[in-house]
N, C-alpha and C positions, 0 to 999 in steps of 0.2 A: 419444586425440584430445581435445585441450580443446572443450572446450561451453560456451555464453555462455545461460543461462538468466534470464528473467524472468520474475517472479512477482509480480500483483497484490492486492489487497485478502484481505486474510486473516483480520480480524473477529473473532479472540479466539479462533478456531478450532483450538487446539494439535493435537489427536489429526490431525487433516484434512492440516496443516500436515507433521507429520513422516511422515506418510504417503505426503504425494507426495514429499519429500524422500528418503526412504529405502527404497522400495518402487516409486515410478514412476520416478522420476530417478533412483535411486541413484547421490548426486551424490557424486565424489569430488575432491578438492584438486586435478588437476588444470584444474575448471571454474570457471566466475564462475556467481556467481549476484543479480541485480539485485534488488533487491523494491522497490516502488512506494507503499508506506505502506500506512495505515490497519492496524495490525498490533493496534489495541482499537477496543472497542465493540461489542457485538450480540451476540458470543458469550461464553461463560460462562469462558474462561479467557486472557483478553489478557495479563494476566502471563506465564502458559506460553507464549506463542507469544514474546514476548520474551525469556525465559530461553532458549528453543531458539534462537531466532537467534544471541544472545550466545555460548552454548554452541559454535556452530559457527563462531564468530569467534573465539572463542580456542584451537579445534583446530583453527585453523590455515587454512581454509576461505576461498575469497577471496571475502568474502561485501560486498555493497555495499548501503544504505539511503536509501533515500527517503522524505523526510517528507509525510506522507497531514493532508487537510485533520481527522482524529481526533486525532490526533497534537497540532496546532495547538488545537482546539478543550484537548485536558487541560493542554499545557505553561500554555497563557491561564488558564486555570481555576485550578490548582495556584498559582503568581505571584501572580493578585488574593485568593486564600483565604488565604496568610499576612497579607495588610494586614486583616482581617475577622476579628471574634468570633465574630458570629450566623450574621445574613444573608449567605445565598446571593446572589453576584454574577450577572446577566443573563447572564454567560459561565458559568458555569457552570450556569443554569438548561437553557440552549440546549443545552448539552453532553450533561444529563441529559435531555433530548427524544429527543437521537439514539444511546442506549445504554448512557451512560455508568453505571447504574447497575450492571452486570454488571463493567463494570472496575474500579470501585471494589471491589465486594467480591472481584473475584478475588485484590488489593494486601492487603484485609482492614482497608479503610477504611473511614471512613464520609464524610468529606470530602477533597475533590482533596487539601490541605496536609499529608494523614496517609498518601500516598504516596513511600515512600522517594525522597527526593533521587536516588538512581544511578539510576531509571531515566527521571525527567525530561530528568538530564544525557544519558544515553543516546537520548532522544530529540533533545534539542535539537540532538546532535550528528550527527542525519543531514542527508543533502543536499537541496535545492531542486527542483537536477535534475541529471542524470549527459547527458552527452554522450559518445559515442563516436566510432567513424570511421566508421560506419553509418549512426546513428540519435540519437535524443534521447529519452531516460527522462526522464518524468516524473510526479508524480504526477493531475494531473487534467488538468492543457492548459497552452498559452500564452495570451498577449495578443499577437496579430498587431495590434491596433490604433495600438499605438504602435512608435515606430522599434525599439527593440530588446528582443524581448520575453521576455529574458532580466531585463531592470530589474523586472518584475513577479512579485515571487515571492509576492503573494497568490492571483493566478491560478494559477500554478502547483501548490497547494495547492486552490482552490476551484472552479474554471472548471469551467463545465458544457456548454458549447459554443462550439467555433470552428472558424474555418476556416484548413489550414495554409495558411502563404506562404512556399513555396520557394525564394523570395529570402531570406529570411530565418533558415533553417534549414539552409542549405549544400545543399540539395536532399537532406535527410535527412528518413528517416522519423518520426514523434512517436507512441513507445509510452507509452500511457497506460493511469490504471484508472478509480478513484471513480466514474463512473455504468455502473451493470449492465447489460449488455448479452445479450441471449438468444445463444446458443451456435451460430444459423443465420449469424446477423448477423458474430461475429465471425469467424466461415469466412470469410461472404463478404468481410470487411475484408480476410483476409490471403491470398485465393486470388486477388484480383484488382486487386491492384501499386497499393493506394490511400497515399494520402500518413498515412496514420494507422494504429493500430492501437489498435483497445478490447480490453483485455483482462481485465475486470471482471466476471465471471458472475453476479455476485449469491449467493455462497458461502452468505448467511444466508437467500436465501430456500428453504424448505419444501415439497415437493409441488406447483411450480411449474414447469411444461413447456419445456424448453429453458434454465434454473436450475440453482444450487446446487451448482458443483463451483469446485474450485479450480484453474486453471490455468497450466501453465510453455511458457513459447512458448521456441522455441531460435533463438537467433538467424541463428544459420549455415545451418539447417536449412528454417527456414518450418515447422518443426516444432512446432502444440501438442498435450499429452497434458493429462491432469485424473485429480482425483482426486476423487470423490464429496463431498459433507458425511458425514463420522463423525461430526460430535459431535452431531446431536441426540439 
């Protein structure tokens, strides 16, 4: 039976990643699998986790990508450090606030521009946002403020709070990740028929109560499973 799985914020997390992949889900080609971005920063090996998803898009895997407000902060970063000798640009300062120095060195750079070209491209080339005949993947929210708030794909990317309008959304639900959500909270999102779903656990945070796993919610199912943090 096909199974439509999404999978949020994943943070550089490789070992975590192919764990729930191959051991909880053991997910096979006849399923989808959504991800929701942020696949660098915070943890120690963002290049791994992008090699595994590549890996499993070219076995074949029907694997689909969403680009995470991390994502946007390196493709920025990488672009304004070819035009620059020295100095570090504001975008990239800010990049390196929020983790970025673990991504670089997992590439084996020392600056964004010393990151090979294919996996910029490979970023650039994920989506905004995925709509189905369900639901709306995304990676952080909409802008319901303005008429259609599919024109706003910084929010998309950045938003950290909204509220859905189901006029606006086909009367579909908006699975999101980017802000951490404790593990009671997103129960209670998806046991009780709300117009959202967070499913963002805070994977990098540490010996933090209701924290720290990675999780795949199934769409058909209302089913989520998680897989612990391995990699600290």
């Amino acid at each position: 039976m096909k199974r439509r799985w999404v999978i949020p914020d994943i943070h550089g997390h490789s070992n975590t990643l192919k764990s729930l992949i191959e051991n909880v889900i053991n997910l096979s080609k006849e399923d989808s699998v959504y991800f929701l971005g942020d696949y660098i920063d915070r943890g120690n090996d963002s290049k791994g986790v992008i090699d595994f998803i590549i890996s499993l898009q070219e076995a074949g895997y029907d694997v689909h990508c969403i680009r995470g407000n991390h994502e946007d902060y390196c493709i920025r970063a990488w672009e304004d450090d070819q035009k620059r000798f020295l100095f570090r640009s504001k975008i990239e300062k800010d990049w390196r606030k929020n983790g970025a120095n673990r991504t670089l060195l997992s590439f084996g750079a020392k600056r964004p521009r010393e990151i090979n070209k294919f996996y910029i491209d490979w970023m650039k080339n994920t989506k905004y946002f995925i709509e189905l005949d369900d639901c709306i993947l995304v990676h952080a929210g909409l802008n319901f403020k303005i008429d259609n708030p599919f024109d706003d794909v910084f929010s998309m990317m950045w938003a950290r709070d909204f509220k859905v309008d189901k006029n606006k959304t086909g009367g579909k639900k908006v699975i999101h990740g980017h802000v951490p959500v404790e593990m009671s909270m997103i129960d209670l999102f998806k046991n009780n028929n709300y117009d959202f779903l967070s499913l963002d656990n805070g994977i990098y945070y540490k010996n933090k109560d209701g924290f720290g796993n990675l999780l795949a919610y199934n769409i058909d199912t209302n089913e989520i499973v998680a897989q612990h943090n391995i990699d600290f």
